[in-house]
Structure formats: C-alpha cells, structure tokens
KOLLOLO-523508 format. One record per atom (N, C-alpha, C): residue number from 1; residue in one letter; atom name; x, y, z. Coordinates in nm, 4 decimals. Example, Ala and Ser with C-alpha at 12.3 -4.5 7.8 and 13.67 -1.06 7.14 Angstrom:
BEGIN
> 1|A|N|1.3190|-0.5690|0.7800 $
> 1|A|CA|1.2300|-0.4500|0.7800 $
> 1|A|C|1.3200|-0.3300|0.7800 $
> 2|S|N|1.2850|-0.2250|0.7080 $
> 2|S|CA|1.3670|-0.1060|0.7140 $
> 2|S|C|1.2900|0.0030|0.7870 $
END
This chain:
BEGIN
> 1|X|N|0.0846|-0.1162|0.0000 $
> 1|X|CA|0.0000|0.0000|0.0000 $
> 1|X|C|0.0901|0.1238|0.0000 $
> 2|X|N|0.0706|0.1700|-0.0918 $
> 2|X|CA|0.1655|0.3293|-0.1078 $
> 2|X|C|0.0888|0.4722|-0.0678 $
> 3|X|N|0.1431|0.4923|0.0448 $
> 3|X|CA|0.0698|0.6257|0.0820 $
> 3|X|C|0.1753|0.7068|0.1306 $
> 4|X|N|0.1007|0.8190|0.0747 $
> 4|X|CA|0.2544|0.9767|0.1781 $
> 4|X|C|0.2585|0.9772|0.3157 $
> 5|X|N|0.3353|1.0488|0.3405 $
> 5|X|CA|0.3581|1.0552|0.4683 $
> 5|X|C|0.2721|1.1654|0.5385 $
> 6|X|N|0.2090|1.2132|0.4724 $
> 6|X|CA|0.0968|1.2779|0.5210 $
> 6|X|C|-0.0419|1.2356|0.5339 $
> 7|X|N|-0.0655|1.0921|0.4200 $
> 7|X|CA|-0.1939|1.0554|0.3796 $
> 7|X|C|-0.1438|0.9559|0.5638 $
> 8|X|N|-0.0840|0.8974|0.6277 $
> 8|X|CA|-0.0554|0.8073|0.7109 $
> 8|X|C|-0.0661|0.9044|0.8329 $
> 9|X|N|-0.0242|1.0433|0.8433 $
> 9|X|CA|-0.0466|1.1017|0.9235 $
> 9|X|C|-0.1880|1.1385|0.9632 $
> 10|X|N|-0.2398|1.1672|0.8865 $
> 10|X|CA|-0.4009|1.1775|0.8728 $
> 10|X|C|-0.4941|1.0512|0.8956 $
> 11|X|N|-0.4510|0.9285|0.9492 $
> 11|X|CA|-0.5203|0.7925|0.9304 $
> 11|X|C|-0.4922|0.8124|1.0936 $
> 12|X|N|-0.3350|0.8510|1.0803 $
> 12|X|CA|-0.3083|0.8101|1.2405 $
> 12|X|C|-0.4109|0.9127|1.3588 $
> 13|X|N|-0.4175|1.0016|1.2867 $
> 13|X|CA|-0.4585|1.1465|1.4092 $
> 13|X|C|-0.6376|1.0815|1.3968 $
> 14|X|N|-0.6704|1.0313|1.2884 $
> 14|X|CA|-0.7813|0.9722|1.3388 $
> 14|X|C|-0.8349|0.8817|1.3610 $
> 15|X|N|-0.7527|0.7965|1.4061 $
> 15|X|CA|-0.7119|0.6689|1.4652 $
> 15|X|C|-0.7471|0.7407|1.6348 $
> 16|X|N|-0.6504|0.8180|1.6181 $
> 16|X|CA|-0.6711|0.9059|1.7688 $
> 16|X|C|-0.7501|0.9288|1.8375 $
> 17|X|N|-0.8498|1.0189|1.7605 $
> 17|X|CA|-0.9664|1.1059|1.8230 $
> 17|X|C|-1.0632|1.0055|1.8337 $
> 18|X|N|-1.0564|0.8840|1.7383 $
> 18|X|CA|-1.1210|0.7820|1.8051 $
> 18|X|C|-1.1156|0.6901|1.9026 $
> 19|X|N|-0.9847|0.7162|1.9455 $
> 19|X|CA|-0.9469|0.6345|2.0721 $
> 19|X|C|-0.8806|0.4913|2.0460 $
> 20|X|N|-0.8684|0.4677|1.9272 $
> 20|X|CA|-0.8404|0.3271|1.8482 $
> 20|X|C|-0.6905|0.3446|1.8597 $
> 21|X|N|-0.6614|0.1972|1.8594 $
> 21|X|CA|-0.5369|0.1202|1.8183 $
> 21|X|C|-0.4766|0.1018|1.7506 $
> 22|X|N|-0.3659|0.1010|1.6548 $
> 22|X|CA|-0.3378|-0.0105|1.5613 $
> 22|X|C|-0.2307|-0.0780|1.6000 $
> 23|X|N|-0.2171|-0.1838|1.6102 $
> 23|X|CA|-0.1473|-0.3271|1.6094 $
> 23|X|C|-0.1262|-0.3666|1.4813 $
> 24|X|N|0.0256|-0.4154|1.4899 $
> 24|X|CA|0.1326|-0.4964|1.3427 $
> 24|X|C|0.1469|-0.6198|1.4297 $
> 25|X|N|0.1053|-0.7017|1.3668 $
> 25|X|CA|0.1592|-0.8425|1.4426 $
> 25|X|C|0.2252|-0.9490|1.3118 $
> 26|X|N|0.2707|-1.0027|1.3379 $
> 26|X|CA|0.3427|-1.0834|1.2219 $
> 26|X|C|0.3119|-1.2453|1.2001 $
> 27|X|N|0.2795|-1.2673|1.0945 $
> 27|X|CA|0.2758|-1.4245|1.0857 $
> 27|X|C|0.2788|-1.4801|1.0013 $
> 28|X|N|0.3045|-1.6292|1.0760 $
> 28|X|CA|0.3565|-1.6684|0.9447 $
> 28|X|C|0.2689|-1.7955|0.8882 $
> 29|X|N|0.3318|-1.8492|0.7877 $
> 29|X|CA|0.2286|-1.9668|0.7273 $
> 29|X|C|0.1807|-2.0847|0.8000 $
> 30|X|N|0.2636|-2.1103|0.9270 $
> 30|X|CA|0.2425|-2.2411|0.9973 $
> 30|X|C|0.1220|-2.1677|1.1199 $
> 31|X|N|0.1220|-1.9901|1.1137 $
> 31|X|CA|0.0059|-1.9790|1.2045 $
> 31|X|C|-0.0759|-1.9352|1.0997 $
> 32|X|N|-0.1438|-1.8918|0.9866 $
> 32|X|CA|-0.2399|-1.8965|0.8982 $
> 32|X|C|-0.2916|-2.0614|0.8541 $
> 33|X|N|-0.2260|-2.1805|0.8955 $
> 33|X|CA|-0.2653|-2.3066|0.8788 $
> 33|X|C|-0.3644|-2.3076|0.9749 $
> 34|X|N|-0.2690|-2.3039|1.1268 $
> 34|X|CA|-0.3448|-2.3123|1.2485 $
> 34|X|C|-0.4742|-2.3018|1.2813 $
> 35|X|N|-0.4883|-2.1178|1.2623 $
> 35|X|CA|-0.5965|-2.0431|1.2518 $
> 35|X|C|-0.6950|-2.1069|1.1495 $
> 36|X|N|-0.6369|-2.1195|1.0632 $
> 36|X|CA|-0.7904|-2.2138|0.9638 $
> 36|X|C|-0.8234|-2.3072|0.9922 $
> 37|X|N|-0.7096|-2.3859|1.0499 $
> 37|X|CA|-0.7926|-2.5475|1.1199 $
> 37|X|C|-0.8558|-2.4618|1.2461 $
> 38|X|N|-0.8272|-2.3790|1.2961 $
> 38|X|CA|-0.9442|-2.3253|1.4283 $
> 38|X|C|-1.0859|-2.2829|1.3687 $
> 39|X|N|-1.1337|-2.3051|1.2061 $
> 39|X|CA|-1.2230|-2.2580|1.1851 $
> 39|X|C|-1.2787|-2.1092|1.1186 $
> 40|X|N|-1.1309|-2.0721|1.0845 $
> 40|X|CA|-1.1153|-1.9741|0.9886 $
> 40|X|C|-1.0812|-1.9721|0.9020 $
> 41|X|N|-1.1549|-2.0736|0.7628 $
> 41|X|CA|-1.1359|-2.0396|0.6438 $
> 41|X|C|-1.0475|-1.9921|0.5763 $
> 42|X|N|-1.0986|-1.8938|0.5712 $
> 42|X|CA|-1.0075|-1.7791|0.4896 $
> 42|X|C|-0.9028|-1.7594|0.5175 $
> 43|X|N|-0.8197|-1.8052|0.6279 $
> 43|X|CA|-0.6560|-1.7800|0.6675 $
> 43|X|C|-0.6189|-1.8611|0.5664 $
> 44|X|N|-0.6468|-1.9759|0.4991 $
> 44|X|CA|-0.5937|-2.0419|0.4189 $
> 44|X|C|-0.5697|-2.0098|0.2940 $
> 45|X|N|-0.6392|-1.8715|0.2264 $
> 45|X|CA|-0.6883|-1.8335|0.1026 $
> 45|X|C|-0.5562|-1.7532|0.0632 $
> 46|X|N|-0.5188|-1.7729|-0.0695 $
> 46|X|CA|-0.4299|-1.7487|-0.1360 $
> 46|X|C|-0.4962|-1.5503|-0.1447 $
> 47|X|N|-0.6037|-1.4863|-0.0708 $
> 47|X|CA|-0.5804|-1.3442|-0.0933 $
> 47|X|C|-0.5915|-1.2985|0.0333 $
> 48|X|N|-0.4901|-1.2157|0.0123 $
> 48|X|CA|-0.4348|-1.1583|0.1358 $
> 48|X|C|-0.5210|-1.0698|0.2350 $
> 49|X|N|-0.6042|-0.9989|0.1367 $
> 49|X|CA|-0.7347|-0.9230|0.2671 $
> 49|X|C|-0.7990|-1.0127|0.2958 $
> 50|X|N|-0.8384|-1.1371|0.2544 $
> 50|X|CA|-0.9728|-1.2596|0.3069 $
> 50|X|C|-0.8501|-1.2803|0.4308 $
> 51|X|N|-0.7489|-1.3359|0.4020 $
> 51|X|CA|-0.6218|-1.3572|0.5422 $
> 51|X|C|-0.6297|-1.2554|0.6306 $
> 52|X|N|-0.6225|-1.1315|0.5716 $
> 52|X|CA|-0.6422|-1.0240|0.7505 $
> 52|X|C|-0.7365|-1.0693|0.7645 $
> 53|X|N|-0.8606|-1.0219|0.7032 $
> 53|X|CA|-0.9695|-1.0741|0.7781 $
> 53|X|C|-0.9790|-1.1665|0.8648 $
> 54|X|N|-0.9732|-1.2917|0.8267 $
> 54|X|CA|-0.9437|-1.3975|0.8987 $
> 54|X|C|-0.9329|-1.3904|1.0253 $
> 55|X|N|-0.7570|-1.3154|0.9923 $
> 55|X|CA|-0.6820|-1.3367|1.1332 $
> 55|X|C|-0.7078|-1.2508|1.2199 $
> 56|X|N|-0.7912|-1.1110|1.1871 $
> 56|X|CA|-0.8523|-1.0075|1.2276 $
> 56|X|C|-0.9533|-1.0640|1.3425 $
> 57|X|N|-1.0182|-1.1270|1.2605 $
> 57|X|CA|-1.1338|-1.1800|1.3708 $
> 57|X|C|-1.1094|-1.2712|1.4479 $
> 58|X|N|-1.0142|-1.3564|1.4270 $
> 58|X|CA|-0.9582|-1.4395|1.5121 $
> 58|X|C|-0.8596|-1.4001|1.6143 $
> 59|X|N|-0.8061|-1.3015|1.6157 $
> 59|X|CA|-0.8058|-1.2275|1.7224 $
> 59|X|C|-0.9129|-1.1517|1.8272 $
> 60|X|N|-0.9633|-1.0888|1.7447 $
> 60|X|CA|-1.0938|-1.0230|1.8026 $
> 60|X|C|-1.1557|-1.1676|1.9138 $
> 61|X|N|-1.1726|-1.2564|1.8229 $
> 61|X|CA|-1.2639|-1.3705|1.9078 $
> 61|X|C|-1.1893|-1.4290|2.0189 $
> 62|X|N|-1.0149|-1.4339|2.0401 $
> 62|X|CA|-0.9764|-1.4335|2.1186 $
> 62|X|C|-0.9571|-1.3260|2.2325 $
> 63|X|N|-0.9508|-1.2749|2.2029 $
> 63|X|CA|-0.9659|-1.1157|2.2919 $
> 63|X|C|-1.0913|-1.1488|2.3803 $
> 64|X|N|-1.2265|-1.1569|2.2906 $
> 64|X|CA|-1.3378|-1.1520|2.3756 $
> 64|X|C|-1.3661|-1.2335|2.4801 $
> 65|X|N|-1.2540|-1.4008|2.4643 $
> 65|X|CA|-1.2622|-1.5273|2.5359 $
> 65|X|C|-1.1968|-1.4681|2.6755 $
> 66|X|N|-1.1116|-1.3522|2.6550 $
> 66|X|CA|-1.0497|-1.3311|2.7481 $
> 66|X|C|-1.0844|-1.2335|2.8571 $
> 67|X|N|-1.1502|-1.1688|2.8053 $
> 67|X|CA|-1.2626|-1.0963|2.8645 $
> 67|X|C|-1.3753|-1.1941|2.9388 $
> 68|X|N|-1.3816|-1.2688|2.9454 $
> 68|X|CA|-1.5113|-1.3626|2.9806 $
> 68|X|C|-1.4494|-1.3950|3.1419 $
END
C-alpha cells in the first residue's frame, strides 16, 4: 500500500480522536494453517485481505474469550 507521509499522518490522528489502536503483528504460514484449522477459512486463502480478515477476527474472538 503506497501512501505519503501525510496521507498516514491523517489515518493516524484519526485513529486518535477515536481512541483506536493499531497493532502490526506478524505471521507466518504455519500460524495462517493453524488459525484455519481453528475454523477460519479464509486464513488459508491465497488473498491476502480474506487472510487479515481472517486473522482479524480471530483475534478479536480471542480477545473476547479473554474478557469472559
């Protein structure tokens, strides 16, 4: 994704005012296997936004377990 350094500044400041996060986490193919045998599909899919997704929510759904 190619953006200026201003178009990133402007994502970040409203990232801000919303109070939001962003998290880089890294992974790799033996945890996009994982995650799909946990029932997420799409970690397995040869396109890369169905994979965030994926792993997006599969975080999210862990998060919420942890909350419980």
């Amino acid at each position: 994704m190619a953006t200026s350094s201003a178009q990133r500044t402007r994502a970040h400041r409203v990232h801000r005012r919303r109070g939001e996060v962003q998290l880089t986490i890294t992974i790799t193919r033996t945890d996009l296997r994982s995650i799909a045998l946990a029932g997420y599909a799409d970690a397995a899919s040869t396109d890369r936004r169905r994979q965030e997704d994926a792993v997006a929510l599969f975080v999210s759904d862990q998060c919420v377990d942890l909350a419980k």
